[in-house]
TILUMNU-314875 format. One line per 5 residues: their letters; for each residue x, y, z of C-alpha. Coordinates in Angstrom, 3 decimals. Example, Ala and Ser with C-alpha at 12.3 -4.5 7.8 and 13.67 -1.06 7.14 Angstrom:
2
AS = 12.300 -4.500 7.800  13.670 -1.060 7.140
//
This chain:
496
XXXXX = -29.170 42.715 -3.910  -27.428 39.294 -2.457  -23.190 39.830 -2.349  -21.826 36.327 -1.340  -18.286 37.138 0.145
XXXXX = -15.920 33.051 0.144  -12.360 33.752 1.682  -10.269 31.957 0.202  -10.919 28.484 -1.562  -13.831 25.946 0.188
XXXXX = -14.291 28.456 3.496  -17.168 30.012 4.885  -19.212 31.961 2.566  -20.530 35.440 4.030  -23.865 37.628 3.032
XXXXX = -24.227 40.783 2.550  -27.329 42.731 1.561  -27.735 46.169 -0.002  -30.398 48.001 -1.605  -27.832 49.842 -3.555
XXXXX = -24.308 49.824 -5.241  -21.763 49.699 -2.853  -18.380 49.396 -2.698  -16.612 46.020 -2.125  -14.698 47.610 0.599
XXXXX = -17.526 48.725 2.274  -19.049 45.741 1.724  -16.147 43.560 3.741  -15.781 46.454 6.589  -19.828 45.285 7.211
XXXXX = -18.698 41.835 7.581  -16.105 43.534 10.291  -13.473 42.148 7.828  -10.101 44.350 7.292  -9.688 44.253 2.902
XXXXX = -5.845 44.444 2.815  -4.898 47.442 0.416  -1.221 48.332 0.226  -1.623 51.288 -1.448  -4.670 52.603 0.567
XXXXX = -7.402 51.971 -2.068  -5.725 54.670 -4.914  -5.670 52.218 -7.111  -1.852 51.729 -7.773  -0.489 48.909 -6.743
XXXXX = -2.751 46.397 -8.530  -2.388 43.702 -5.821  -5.948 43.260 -4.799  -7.391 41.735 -7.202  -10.642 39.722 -6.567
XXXXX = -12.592 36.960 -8.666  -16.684 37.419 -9.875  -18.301 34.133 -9.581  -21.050 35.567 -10.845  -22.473 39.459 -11.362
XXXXX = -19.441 41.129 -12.127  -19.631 44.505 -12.841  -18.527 46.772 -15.453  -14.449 46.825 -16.398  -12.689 49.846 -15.284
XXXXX = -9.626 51.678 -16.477  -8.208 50.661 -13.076  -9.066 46.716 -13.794  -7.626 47.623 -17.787  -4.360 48.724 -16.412
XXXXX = -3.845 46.216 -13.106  -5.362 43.371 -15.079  -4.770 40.885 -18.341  -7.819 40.996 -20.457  -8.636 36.999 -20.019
XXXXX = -8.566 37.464 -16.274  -10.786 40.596 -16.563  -12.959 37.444 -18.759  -12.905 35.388 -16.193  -14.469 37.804 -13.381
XXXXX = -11.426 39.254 -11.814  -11.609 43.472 -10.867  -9.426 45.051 -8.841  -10.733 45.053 -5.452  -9.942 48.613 -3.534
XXXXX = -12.304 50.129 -6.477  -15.072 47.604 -7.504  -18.561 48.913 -7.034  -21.496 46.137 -6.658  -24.480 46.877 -8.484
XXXXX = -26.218 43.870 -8.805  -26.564 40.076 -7.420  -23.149 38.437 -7.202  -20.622 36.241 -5.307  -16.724 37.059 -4.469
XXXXX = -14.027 34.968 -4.210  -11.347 36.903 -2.394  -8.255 35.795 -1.417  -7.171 34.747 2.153  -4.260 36.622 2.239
XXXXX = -6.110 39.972 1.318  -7.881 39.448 4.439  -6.279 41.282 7.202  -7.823 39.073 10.522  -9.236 41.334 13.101
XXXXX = -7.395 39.592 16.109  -9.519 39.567 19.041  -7.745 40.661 22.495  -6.939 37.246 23.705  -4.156 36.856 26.152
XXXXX = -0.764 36.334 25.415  0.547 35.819 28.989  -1.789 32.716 30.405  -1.663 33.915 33.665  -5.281 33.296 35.348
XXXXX = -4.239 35.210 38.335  -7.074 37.719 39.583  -6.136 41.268 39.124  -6.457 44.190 41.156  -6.829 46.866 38.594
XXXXX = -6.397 49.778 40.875  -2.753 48.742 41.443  -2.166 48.433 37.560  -1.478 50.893 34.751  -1.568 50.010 30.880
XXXXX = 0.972 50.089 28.260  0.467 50.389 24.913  1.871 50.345 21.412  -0.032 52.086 18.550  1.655 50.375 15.838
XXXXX = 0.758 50.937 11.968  -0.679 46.960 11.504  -1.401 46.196 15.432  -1.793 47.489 18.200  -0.035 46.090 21.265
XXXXX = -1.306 46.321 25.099  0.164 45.121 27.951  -1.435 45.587 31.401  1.114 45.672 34.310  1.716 46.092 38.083
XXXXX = 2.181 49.893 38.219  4.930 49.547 40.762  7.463 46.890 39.285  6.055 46.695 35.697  5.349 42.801 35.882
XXXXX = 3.308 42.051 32.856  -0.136 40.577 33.819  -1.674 40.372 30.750  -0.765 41.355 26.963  -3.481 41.877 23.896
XXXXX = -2.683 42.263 20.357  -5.280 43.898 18.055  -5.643 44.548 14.337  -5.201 48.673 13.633  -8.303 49.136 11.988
XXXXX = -6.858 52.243 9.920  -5.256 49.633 7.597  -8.721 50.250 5.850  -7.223 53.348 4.663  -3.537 51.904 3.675
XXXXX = -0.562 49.905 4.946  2.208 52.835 5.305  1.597 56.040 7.808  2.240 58.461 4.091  -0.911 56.834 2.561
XXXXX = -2.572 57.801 5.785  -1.408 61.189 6.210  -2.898 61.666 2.515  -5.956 59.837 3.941  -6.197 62.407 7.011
XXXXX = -5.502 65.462 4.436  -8.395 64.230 2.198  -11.243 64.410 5.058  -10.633 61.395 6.874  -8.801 62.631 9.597
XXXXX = -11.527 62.242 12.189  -11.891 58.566 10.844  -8.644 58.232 11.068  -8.975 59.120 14.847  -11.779 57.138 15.914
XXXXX = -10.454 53.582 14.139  -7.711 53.434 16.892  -10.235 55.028 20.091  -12.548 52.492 18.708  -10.607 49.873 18.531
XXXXX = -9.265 50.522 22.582  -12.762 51.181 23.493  -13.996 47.895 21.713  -10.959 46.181 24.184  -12.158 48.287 27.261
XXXXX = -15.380 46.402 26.653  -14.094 42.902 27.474  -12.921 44.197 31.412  -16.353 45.313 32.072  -15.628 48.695 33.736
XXXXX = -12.907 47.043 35.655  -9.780 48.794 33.708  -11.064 52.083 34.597  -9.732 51.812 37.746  -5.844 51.546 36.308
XXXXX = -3.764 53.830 37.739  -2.256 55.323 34.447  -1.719 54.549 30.928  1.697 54.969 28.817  1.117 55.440 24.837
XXXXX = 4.396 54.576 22.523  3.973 55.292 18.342  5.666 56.809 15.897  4.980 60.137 15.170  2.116 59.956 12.730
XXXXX = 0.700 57.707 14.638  0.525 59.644 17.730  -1.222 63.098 15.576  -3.579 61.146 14.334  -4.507 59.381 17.744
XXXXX = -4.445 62.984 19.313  -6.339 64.967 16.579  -3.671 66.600 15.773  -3.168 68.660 11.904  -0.503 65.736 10.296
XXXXX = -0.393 68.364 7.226  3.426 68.956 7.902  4.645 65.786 7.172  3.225 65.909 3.565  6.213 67.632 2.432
XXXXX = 9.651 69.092 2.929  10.445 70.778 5.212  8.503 68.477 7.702  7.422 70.087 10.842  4.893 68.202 12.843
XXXXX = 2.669 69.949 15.542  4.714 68.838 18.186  7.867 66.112 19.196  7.210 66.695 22.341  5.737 64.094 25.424
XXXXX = 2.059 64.919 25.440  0.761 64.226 29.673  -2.584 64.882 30.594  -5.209 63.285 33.673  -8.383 62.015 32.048
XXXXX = -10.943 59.998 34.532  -8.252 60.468 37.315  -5.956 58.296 35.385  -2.763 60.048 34.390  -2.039 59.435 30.652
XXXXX = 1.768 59.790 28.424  2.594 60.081 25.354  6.345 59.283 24.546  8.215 62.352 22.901  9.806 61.768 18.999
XXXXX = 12.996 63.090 17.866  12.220 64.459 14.706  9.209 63.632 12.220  9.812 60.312 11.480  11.762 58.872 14.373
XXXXX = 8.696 59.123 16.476  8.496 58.171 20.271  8.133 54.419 19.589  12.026 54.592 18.876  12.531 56.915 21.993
XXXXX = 10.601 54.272 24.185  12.524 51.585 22.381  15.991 52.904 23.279  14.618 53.484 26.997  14.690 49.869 27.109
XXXXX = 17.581 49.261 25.068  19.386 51.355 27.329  18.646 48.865 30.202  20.137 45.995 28.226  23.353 47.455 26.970
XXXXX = 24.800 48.947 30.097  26.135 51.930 27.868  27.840 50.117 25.220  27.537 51.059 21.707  25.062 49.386 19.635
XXXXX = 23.227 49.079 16.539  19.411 49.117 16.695  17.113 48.214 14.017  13.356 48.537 13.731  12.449 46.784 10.981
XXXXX = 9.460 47.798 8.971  7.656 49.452 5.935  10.013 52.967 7.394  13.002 51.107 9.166  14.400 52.859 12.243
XXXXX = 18.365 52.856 12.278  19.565 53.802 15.515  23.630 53.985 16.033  24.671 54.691 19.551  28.688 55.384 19.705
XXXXX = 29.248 55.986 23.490  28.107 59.298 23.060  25.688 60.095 20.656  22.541 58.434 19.128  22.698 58.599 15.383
XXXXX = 19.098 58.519 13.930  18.023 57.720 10.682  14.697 56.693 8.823  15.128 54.318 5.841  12.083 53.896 3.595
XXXXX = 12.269 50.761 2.442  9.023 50.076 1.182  6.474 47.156 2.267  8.274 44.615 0.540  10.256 42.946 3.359
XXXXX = 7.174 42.414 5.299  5.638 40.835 1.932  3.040 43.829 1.075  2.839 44.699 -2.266  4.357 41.583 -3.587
XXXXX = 2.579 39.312 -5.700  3.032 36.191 -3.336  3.239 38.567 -0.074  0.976 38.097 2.909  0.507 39.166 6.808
XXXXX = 2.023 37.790 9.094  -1.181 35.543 9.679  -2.244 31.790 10.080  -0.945 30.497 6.791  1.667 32.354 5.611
XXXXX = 4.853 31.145 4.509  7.501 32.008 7.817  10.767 30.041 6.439  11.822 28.199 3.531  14.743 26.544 2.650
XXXXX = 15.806 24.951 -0.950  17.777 21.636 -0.330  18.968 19.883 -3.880  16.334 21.564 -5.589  13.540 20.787 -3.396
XXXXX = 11.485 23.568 -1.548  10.758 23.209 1.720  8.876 25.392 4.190  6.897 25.854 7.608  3.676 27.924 7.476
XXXXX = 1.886 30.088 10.305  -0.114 27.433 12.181  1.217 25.099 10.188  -1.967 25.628 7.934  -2.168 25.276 3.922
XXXXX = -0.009 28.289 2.568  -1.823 31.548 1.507  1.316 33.398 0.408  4.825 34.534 1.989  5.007 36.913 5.057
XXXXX = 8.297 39.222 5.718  10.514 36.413 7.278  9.600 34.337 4.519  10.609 36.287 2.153  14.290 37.111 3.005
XXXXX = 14.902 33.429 3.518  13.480 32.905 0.176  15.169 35.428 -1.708  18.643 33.871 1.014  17.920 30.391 -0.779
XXXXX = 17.295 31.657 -4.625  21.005 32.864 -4.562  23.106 30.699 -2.210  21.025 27.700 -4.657  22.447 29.838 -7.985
XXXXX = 18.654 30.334 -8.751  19.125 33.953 -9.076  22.622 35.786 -9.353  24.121 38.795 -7.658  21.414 41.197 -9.510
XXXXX = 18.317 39.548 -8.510  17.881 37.766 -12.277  16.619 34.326 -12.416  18.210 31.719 -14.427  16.286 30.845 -17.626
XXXXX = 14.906 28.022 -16.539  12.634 30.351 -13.724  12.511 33.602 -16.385  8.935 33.888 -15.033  9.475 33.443 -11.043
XXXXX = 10.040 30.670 -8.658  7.010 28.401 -7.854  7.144 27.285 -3.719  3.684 26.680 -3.434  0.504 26.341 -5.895
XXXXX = -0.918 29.816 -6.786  2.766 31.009 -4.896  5.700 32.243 -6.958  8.521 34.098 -6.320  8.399 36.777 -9.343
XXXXX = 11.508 38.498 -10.752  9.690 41.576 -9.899  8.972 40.348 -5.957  12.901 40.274 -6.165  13.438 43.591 -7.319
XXXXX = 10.924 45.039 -4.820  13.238 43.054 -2.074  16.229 44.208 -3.623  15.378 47.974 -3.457  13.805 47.345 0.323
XXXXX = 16.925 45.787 2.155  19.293 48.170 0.223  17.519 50.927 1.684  17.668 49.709 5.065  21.750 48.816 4.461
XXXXX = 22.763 51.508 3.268  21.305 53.532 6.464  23.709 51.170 8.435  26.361 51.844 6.485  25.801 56.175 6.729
XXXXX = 25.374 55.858 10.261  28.611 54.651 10.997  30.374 56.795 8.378  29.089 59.507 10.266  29.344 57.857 13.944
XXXXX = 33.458 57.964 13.203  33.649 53.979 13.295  36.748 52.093 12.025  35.182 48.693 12.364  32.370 46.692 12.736
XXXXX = 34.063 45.517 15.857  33.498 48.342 17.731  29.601 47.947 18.134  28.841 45.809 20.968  25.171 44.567 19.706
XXXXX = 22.752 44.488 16.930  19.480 45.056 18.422  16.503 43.885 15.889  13.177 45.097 17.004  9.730 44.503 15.339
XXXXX = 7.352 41.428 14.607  9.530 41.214 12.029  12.717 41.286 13.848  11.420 38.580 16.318  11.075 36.101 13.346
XXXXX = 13.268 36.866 11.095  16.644 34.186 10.132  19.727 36.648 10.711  22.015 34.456 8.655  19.387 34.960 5.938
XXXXX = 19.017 38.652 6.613  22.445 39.288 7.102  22.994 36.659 3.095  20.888 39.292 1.602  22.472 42.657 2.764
XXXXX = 20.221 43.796 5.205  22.274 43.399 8.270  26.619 43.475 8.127  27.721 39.633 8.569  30.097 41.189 11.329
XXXXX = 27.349 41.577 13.515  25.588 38.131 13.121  27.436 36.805 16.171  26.063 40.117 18.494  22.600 39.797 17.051
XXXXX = 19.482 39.991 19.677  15.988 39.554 18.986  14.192 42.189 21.281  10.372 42.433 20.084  8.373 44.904 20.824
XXXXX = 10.944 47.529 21.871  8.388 50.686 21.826  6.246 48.946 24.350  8.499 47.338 26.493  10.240 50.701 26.659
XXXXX = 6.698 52.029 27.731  6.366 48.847 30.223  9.304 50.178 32.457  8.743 53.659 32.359  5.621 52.924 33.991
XXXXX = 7.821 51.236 36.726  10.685 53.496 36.181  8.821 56.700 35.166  12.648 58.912 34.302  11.781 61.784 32.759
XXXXX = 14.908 63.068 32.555  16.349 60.121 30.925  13.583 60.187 27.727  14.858 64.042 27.623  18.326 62.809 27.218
XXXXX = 17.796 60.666 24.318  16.438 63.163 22.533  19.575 65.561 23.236  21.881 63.286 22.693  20.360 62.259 19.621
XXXXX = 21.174 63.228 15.908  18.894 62.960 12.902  20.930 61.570 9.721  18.803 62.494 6.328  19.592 59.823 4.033
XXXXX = 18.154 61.630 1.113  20.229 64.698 1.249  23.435 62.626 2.769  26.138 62.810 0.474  27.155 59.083 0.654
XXXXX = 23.813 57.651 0.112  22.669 57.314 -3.194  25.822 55.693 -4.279  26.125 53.173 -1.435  22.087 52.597 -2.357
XXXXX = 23.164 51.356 -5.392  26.053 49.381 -4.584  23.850 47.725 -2.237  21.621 46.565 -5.171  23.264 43.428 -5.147
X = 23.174 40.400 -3.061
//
């Protein structure tokens, strides 16, 4: 059978053939296109939804239950469980379509490189994986790759994976990521092998499931992974390090991320945010590092909303509402596709401070049904919830943290540190409007990117041991589920 595959509206139309039903899924990962599934493909969050030209197949309970009955008409099924079983084409929307970015360099240097005086650094990041090759001995960055993680195929959080991984797919699991460095090996022609040594930063799922390792014990309470500790071993004469965690889910992307903090805050306190579907709250007091892990859900990096996207070429980066007019810039400055994580804060910033929604998140009659910014892009009442519950989650961390670091004011932390793609693009006046950050801070807010590898950058140049050891001494883990203060500052924080 014929399966026509059109991204998005009037692009290039892809063709697959099979001799037998096969899963849409499958069907895109032949194209070597990444099907973006927040949910992992269980069929819950009923945000993939996908269009039948022509040839679509039987409804399902999942399509009866994600889907209004005229859609289901007009050929839309839920993507993450269609099976094709005869002649058909697909309209799928561009900003289901997770781009597999190919490992182009960031740093334009066309220097030649002698790769026997380098090492590698790299960031195994839930969405993409980061690389940076360096001078081993002063940790100049030559070159720096980004490339899609090609486990996204089996969901957008590390939980849906570890479910993934206890299911069967743990091998899978393994090989996306060694396939996806091997497939970026290819491009230096032998030439890399010669690298000196290679420094690994992730969190701690991340790092199992790279290593083989059983991720069984963080299904459940009480979570005890294989191991926190730095993993070292020589493989073809190359030494190779993994970063150590400090507990199950403040994993050594965090640890490397402070090892570079720690360079740029000369031992004052700070506050240090990784922003992301599990948002890293680091508190350091003078003396101690308080640690917690805030699950705030997808939803300020626009997953699982209706109008959410990637942070790819099209998506809606920041908006602004001037006299009732909508204004925004896109990725690439190409025709929107939907609203990516900085997007969203600064539109859920403008729906309030514009009296379009109030202090709960409700729209005004006029926009009972959502905001429109775009066509075929609205702002739902339910988008705002999600955002509501997301940066609550993340504030509320802040706010136990210091409780427990024995802070009288704001005024006493030296910095906010915001780390993550998210935190590199992300309006802090709008973050800060919404409740994610304290407004005290906005004036000692830095933008520091990718934190877990440029933590892994200088410990290639600055290999201390003893230093990674001392972060995780000095360090305490915070549960905010069992903290005492937390559910009732959680919903405080429901408000804008």
């Amino acid at each position: 059978m014929e399966i026509k595959i059109v991204i998005g509206e009037d692009e290039k139309e892809y063709t697959v053939m099979s001799y037998t039903p096969i899963k849409f899924v499958d069907a895109m990962n032949e194209l070597g296109l990444n099907f973006y599934r927040p949910c992992g493909g269980i069929g819950k969050c009923f945000n993939c939804a996908i269009r039948f030209v022509y040839g679509a197949p039987e409804m399902t309970a999942y399509d009866e239950n994600g889907l209004d009955f005229n859609d289901m008409r007009n050929g839309y099924r839920m993507g993450c469980q269609c099976i094709i079983d005869k002649d058909c084409k697909i309209q799928v929307p561009k900003a289901l379509v997770s781009p597999i970015i190919s490992p182009v360099s960031d740093s334009g240097s066309e220097e030649e490189i002698d790769y026997k005086k380098t090492a590698i650094a790299i960031d195994i990041g839930t969405t993409t994986i980061a690389i940076a090759i360096v001078e081993a001995a002063t940790g100049r960055i030559l070159r720096q790759y980004a490339l899609t993680n090609s486990q996204l195929k089996y969901g957008a959080d590390v939980m849906t994976r570890v479910k993934a991984a206890m299911e069967g797919h743990a091998k899978e699991l393994q090989n996306c990521v060694r396939d996806d460095l091997i497939g970026f090996g290819k491009n230096f022609q032998g030439d890399i092998m010669h690298t000196q040594r290679i420094v690994f930063a992730a969190n701690s799922i991340m790092t199992h499931l790279f290593l083989g390792y059983t991720v069984d014990g963080f299904a459940a309470s009480p979570f005890i992974p294989y191991t926190l500790d730095a993993i070292k071993f020589v493989e073809s004469k190359r030494e190779v390090y993994f970063m150590p965690s400090i507990s199950p889910f403040v994993g050594g992307d965090i640890v490397s991320g402070l090892y570079h903090i720690n360079k740029l805050s000369a031992g004052d306190t700070f506050l240090f945010v990784d922003l992301g579907t599990n948002a890293e709250i680091v508190l350091y007091n003078g003396s101690q590092y308080l640690v917690a892990s805030a699950s705030a859900g997808p939803a300020l990096e626009g997953a699982g909303l209706s109008c959410g996207t990637a942070s790819v070429r099209g998506a809606i980066n920041h908006l602004s509402i001037i006299n009732g007019q909508c204004k925004y810039t896109t990725i690439g400055d190409e025709a929107p596709i939907g609203i990516c994580g900085s997007g969203v804060i600064d539109t859920i910033h403008e729906l309030h401070r514009g009296g379009l929604i109030d202090d709960g998140g409700l729209f005004v009659p006029e926009y009972d049904e959502g905001y429109p910014i775009a066509p075929g892009i609205t702002m739902t009442p339910e988008d705002v919830q999600a955002v509501l519950l997301a940066k609550s989650a993340v504030y509320s961390g802040i706010q136990v943290l210091f409780q427990e670091a024995g802070l009288d004011s704001w005024d006493e932390i030296g910095h906010l540190y915001v780390a993550g793609g998210l935190g590199s693009a992300v309006s802090v006046w709008a973050a800060a409007g919404i409740g994610i950050f304290p407004k005290q801070l906005i004036e000692k807010f830095q933008s520091v990117g990718n934190t877990s590898l440029l933590g892994a950058i200088d410990f290639i140049a600055d290999s201390d041991e003893k230093a990674l050891e001392a972060i995780r001494q000095q360090s305490r883990q915070v549960e905010l589920a069992n903290h005492p203060a937390f559910e009732a500052l959680f919903l405080d924080n429901l408000r804008l």
